[in-house]
DSSP file (Angstrom, degrees, kcal/mol; ACC not computed):
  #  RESIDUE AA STRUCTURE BP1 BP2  ACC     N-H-->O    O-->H-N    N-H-->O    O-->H-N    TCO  KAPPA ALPHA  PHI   PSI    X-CA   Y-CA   Z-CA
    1    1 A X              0   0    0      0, 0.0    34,-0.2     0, 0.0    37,-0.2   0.000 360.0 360.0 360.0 138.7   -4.9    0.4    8.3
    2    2 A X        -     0   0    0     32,-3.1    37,-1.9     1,-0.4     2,-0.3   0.741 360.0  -4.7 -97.4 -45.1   -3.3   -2.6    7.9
    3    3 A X  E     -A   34   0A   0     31,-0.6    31,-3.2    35,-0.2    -1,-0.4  -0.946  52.2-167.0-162.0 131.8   -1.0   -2.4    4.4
    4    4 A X  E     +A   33   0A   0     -2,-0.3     2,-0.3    29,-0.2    29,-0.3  -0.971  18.8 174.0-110.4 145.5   -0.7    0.6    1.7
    5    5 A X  E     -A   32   0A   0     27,-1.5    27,-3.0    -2,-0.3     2,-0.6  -0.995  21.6-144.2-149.7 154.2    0.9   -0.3   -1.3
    6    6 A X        +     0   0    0     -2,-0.3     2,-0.3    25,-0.2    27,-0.1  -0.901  15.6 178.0-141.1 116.6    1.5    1.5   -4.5
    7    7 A X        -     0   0    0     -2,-0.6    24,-1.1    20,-0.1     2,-0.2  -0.896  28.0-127.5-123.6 137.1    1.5   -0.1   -7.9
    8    8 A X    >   -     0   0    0     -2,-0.3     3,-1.6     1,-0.1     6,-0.2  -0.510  27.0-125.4 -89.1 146.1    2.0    1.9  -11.4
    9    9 A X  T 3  S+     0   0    0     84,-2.0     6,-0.3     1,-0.3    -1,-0.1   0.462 101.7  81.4 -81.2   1.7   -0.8    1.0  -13.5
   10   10 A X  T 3   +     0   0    0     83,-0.3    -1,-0.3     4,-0.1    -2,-0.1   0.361  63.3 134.8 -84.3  15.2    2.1   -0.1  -16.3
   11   11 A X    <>  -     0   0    0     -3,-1.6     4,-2.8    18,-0.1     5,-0.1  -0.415  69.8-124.4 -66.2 149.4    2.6   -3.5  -14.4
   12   12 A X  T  4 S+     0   0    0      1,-0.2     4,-0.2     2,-0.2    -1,-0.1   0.978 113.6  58.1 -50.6 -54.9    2.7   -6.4  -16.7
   13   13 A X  T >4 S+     0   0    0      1,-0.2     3,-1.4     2,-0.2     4,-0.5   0.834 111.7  36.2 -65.0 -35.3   -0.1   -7.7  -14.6
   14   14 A X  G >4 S+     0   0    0     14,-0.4     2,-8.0     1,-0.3     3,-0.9   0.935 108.3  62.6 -51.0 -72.3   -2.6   -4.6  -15.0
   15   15 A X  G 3< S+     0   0    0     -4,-2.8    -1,-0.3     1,-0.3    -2,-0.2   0.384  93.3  62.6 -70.3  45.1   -1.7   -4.2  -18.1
   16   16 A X  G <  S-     0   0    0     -2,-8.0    -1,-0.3    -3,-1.4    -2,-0.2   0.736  94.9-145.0 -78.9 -53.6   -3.1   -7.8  -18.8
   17   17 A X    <   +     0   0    0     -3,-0.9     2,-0.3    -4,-0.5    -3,-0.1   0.686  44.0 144.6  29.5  63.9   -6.4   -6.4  -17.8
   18   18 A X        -     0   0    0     -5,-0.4     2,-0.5    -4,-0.2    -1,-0.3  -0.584  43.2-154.5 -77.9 129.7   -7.7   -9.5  -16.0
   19   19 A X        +     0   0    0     -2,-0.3    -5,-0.0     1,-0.1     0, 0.0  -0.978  16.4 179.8-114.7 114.3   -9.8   -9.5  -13.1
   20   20 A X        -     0   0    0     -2,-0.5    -1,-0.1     2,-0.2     3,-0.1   0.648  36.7-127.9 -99.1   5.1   -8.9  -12.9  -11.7
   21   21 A X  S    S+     0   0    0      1,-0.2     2,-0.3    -3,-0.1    -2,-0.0   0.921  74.6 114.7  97.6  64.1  -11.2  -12.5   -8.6
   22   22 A X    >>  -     0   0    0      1,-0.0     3,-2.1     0, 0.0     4,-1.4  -0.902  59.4-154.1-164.8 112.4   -8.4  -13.4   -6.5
   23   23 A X  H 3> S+     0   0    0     -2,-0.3     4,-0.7     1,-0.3     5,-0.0   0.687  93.7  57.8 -81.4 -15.6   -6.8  -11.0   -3.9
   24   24 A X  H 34 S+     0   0    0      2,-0.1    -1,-0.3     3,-0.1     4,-0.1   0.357 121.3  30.8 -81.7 -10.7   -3.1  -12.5   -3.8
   25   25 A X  H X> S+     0   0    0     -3,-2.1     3,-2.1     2,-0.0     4,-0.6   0.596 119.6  50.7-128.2 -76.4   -2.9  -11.9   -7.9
   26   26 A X  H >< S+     0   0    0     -4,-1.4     3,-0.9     1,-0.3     4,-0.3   0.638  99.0  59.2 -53.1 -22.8   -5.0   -8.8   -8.3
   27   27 A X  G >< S+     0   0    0     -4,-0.7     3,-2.3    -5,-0.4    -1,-0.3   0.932 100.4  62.6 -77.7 -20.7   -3.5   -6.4   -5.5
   28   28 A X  G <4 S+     0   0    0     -3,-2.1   -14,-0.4     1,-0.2    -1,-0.2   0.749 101.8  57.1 -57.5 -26.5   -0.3   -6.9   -7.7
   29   29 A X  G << S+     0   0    0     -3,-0.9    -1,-0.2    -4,-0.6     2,-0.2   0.508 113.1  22.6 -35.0 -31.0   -2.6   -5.2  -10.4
   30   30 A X  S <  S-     0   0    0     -3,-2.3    40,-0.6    -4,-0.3    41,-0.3  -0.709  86.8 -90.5-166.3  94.5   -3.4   -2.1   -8.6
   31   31 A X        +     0   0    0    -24,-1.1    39,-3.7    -2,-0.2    40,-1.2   0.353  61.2 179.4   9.8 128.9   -2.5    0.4   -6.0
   32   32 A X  E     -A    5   0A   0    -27,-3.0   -27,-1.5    37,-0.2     2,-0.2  -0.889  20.7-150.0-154.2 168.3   -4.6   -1.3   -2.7
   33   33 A X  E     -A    4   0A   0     35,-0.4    35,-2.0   -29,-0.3     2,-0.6  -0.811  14.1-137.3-127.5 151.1   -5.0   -0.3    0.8
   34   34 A X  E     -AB   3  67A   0    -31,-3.2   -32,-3.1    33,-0.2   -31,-0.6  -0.910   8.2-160.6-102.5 100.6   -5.5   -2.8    3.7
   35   35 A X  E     + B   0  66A   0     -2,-0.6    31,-0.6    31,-0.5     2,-0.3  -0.786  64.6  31.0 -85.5 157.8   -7.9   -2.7    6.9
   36   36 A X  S    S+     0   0    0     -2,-0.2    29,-0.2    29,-0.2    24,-0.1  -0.569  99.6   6.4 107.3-171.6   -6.7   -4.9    9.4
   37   37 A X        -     0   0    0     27,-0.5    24,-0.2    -2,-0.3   -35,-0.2  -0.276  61.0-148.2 -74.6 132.3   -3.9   -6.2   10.7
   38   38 A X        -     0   0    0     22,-1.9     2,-1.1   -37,-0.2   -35,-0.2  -0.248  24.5 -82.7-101.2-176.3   -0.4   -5.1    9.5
   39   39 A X    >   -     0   0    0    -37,-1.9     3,-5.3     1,-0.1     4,-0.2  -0.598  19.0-145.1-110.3 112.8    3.1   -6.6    9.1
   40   40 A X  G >  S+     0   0    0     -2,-1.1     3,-0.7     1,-0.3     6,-0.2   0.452  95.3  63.4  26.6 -73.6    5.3   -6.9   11.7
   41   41 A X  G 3  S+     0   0    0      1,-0.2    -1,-0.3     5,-0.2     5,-0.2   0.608  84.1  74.4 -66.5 -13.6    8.4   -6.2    9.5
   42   42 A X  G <  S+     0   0    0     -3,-5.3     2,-0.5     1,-0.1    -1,-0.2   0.592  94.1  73.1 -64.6  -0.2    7.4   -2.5    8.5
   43   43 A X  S X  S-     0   0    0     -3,-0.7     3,-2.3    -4,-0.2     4,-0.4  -0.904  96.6-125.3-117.2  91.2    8.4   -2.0   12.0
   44   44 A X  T 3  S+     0   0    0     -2,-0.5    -2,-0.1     1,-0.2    -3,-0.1  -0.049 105.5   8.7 -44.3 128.6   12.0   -2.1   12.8
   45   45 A X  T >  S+     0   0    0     -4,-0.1     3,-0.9     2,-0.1    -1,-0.2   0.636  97.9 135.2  93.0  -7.5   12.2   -4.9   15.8
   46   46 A X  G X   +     0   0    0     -3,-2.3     3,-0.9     1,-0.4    -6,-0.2   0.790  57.0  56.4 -66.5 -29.8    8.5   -5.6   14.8
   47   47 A X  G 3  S+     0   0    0     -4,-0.4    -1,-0.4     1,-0.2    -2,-0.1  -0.271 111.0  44.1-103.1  61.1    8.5   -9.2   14.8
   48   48 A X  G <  S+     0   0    0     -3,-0.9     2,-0.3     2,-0.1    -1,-0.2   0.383  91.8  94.4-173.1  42.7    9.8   -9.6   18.6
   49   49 A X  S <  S-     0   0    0     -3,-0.9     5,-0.1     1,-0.2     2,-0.1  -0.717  77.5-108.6-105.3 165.7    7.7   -6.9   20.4
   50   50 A X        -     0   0    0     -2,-0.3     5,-0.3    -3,-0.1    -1,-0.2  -0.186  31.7 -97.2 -55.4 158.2    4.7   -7.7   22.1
   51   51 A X  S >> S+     0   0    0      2,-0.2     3,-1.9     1,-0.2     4,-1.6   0.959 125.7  42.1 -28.1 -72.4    1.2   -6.9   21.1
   52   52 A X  H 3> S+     0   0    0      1,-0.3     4,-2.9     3,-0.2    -1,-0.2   0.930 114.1  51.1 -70.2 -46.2    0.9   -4.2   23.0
   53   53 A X  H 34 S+     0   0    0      2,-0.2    -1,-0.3     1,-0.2    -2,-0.2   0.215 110.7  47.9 -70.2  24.5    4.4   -2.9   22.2
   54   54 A X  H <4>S+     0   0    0     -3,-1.9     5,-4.6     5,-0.1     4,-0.3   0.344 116.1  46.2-121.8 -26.2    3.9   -3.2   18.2
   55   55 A X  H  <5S+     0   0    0     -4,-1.6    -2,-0.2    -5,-0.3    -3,-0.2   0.774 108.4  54.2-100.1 -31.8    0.5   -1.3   18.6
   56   56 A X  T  <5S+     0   0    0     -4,-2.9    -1,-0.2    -5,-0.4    -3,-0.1   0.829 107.6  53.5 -67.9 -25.3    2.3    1.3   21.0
   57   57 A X  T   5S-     0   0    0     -5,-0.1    -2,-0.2   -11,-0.0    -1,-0.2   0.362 133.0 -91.2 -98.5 -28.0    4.9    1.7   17.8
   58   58 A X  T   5S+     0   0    0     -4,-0.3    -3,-0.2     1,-0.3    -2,-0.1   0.667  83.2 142.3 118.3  13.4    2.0    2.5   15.3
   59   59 A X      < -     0   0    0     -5,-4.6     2,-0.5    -8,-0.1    -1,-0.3  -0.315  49.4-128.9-101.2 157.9    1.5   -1.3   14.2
   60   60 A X        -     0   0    0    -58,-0.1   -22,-1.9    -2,-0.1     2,-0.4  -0.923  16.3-164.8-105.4  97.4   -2.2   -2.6   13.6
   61   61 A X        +     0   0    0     -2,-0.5     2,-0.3   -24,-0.2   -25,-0.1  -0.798  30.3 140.8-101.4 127.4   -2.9   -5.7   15.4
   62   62 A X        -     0   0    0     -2,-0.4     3,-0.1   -24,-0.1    -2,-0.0  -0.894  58.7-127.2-149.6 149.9   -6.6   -7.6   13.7
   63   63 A X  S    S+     0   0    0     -2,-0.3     2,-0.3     1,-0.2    -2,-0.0  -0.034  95.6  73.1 -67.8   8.1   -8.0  -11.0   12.9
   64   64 A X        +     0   0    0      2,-0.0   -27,-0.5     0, 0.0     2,-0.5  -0.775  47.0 165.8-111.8 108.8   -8.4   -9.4    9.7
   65   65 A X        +     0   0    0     -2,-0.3   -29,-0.2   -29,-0.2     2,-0.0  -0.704  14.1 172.4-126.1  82.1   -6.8   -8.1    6.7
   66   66 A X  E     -B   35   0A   0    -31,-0.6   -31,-0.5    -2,-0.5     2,-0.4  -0.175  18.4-146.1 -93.7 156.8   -8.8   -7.2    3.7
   67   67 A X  E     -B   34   0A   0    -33,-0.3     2,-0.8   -65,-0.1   -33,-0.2  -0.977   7.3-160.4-129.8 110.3   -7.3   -5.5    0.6
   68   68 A X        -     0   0    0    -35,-2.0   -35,-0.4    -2,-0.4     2,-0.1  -0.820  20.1-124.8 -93.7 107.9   -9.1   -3.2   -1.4
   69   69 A X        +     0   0    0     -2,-0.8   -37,-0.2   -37,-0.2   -38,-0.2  -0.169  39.8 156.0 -29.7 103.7   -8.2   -2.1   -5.1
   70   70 A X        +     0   0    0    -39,-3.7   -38,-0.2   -40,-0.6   -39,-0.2   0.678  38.7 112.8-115.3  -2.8   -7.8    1.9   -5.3
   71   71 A X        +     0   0    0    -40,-1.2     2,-0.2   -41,-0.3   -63,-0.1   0.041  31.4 150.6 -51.3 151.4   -5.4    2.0   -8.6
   72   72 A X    >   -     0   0    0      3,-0.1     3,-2.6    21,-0.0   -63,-0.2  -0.722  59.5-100.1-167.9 157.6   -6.5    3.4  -11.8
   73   73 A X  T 3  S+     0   0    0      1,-0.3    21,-0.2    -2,-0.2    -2,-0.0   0.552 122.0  56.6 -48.2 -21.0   -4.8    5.2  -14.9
   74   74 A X  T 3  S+     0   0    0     18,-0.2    18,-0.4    19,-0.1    -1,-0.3   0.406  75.2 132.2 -90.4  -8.5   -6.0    8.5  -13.3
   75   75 A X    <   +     0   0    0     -3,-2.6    18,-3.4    16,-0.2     2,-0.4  -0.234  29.5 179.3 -50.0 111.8   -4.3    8.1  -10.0
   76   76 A X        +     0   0    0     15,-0.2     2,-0.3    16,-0.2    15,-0.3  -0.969   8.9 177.3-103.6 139.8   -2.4   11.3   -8.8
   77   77 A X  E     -C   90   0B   0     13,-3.6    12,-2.4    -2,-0.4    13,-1.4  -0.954   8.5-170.1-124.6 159.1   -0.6   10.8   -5.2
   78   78 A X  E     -C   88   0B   0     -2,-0.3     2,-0.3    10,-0.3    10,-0.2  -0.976  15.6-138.1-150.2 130.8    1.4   13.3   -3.5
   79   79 A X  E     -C   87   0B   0      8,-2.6     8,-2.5    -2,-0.3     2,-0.4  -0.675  22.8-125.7 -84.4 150.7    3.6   12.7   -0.3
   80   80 A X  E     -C   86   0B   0      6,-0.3     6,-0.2    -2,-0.3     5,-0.1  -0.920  19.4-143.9 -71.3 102.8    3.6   15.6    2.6
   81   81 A X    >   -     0   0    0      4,-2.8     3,-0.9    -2,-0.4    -1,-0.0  -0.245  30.1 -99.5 -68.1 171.0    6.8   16.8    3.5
   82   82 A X  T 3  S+     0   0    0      1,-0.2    -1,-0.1     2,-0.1    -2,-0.0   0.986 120.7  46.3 -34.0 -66.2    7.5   17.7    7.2
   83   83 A X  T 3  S-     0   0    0      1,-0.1    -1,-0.2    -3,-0.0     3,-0.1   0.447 126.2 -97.5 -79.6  -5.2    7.0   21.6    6.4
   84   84 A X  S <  S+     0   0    0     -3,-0.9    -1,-0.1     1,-0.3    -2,-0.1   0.165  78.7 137.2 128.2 -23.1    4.2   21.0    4.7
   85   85 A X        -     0   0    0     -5,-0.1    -4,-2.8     1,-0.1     2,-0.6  -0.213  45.6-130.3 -57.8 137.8    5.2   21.0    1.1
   86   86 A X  E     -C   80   0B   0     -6,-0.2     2,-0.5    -3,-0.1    -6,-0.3  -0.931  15.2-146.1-119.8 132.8    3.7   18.2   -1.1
   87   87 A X  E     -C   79   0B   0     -8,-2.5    -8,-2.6    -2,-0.6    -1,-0.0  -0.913  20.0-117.8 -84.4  96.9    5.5   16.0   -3.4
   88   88 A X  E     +C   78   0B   0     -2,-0.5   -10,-0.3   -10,-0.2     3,-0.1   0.063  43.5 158.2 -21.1 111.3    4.6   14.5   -6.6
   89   89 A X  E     +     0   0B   0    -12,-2.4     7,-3.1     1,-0.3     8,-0.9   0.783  69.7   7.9-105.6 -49.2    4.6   10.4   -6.0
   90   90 A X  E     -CD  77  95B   0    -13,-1.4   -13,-3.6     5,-0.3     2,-0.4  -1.000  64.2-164.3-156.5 127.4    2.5    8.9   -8.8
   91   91 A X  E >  S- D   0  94B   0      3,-2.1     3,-1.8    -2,-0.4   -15,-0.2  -0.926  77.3 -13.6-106.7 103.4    1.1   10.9  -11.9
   92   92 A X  T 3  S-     0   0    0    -18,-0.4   -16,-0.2    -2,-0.4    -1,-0.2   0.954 131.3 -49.2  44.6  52.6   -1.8    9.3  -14.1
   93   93 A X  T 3  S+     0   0    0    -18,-3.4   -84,-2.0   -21,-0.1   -83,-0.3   0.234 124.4  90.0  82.9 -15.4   -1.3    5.7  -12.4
   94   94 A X  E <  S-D   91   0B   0     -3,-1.8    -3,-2.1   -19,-0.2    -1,-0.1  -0.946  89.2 -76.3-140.4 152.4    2.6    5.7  -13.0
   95   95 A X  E     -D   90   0B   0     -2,-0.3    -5,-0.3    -5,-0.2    -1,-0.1   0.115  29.3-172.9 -24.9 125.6    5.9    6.9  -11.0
   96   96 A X        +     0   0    0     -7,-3.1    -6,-0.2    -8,-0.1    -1,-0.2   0.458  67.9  76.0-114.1   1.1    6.2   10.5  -11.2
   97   97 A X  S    S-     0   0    0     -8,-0.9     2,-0.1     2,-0.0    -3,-0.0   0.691  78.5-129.8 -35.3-143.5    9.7    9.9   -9.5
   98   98 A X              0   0    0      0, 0.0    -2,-0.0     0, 0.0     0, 0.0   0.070 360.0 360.0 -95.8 116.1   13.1    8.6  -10.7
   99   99 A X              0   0    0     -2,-0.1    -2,-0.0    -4,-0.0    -4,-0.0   0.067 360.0 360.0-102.6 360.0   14.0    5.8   -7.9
């Protein structure tokens, strides 16, 4: 996996409801996931290891990085604590948080 990213389905740009067939405007649209190659900077130090030491660190090294739409108004996610416990993140497409 390359990039996860998690967007509440009230962003102005969903709630446009636009498809513009364009992956640089739509993933701002929509909850996406990435295969492929990841970025550097999620990685403290990331942009001045080696290959092998970025990939040793949990980083995704590719010639490719595709983004797929997974978002929708029905979207529940839940983080995993350590112990096992699961945590509300996103309730019917939107923050079920306060950040």
């Amino acid at each position: 996996m390359g990039e996860a990213a998690l967007v509440p389905n009230s962003s102005p740009i969903s709630q446009r409801g636009h498809l513009f067939y364009n992956t640089l405007f739509d993933e701002n649209a929509s909850c996406h996931i990435a295969l492929g190659n990841a970025y550097r900077d999620t990685i403290a130090g990331g942009e001045d290891m080696t290959d092998e030491e970025f990939q040793s660190h949990g980083g995704n090294k590719s010639l490719i990085h595709t983004d797929f739409m997974i978002g929708s108004a029905e979207m529940d996610i839940d983080g995993i604590k350590k112990d096992g416990t699961r945590e509300p993140v996103m309730r019917q497409g939107e923050w079920a948080i306060d950040l």
